[in-house]
Every structure is written in C-alpha cells, then in structure tokens.
N, C-alpha and C positions, 0 to 999 in steps of 0.2 A: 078090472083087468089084472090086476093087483092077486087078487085071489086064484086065480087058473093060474097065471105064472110063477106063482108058491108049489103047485104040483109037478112042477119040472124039477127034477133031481140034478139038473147040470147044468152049474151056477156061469157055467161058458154060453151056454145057447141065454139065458138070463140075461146077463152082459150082453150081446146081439143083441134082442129084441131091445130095452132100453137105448142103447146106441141107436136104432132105426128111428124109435119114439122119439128121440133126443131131433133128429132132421127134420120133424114136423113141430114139437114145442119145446123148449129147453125145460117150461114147468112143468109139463107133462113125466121128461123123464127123472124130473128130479122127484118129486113124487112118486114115481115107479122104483124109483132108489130109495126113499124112506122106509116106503112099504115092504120091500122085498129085502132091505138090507144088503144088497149088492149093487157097488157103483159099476156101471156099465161106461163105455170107452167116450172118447170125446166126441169122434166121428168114425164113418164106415170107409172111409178114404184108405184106411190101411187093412180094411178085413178082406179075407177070401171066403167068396162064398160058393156054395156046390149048387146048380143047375140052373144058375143064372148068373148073369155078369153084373159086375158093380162099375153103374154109369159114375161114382164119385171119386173114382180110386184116380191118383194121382201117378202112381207106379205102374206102366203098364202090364209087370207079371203080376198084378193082383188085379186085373180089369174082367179077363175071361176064369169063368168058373172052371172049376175042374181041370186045371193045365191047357183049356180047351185055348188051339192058334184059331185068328182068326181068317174065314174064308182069302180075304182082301186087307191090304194096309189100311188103317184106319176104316174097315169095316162093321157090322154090327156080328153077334154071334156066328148067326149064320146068316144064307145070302137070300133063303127063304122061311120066313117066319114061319111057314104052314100056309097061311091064308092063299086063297084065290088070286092068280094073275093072269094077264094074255096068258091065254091060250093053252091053258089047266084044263078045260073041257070041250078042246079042240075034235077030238077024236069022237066024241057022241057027236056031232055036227056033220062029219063025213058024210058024204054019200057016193 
C-alpha cells in the first residue's frame, strides 16, 4: 500500500488516506506513517471532503461535501440515493 501511495505527489491527499486507515487500525496507519514519512491527522471529524459527506464530522459545515445543504434537517445527502423505490417504474405498468 505503502509503495502506490509514494507516487502521489501531494503530501495532503497522503495525510487523508492515512487518516481514513487510521478509523480502521491505528497500526495500520502508523506503519503507513513510517513508510511514507508523512504523519497523517488524528481523525477525519474535522476534514472536508468533495462528493461525499463525512458521516464522522462533528461540525456540521464539514458533514456535506462540496458546501452541499442538506435536502431535509438532519437528512442524508440527498433524499434519493439513485436506487429503485415505489413507484420508479410505475409508468411501464400503465395500461
């Protein structure tokens, strides 16, 4: 892992992924710090990230990506993921 994230030029996206690695094992990213020589953040609570929301952030101007508001108070991004619901292929049914 170690070795592909040597070929990223930008020691801020480095930092991120380490920090993400860090929410699954603290040895994992302390090792990914060894390796790579760049300590990565504590946690992703204070980072913004672009085209998806950070379910960890404690701040709610850092929860939705991209300055994106959310449809509903305490809502998720948006109010449809994409997926299939009633009544999505309502219209081929008609007769």
């Amino acid at each position: 892992v170690s070795g592909h994230m040597s070929t990223c030029r930008k020691e801020e996206i480095i930092k991120r992924q380490i920090t993400i690695f860090r929410h699954v094992s603290e040895d994992l990213a302390s090792r990914l710090e060894k390796a790579t020589g760049v300590k990565g953040y504590d946690t992703i609570a204070n980072l913004t990230f672009n085209g998806t929301h950070n379910g960890f952030a404690n701040d709610k101007s850092k929860k939705y990506a991209n300055g994106q508001v959310p449809v509903k108070v305490g809502s998720s991004v948006a109010e449809n993921n994409g997926a299939p619901r009633a009544g999505t292929h309502e219209e081929y049914y008609k007769k």
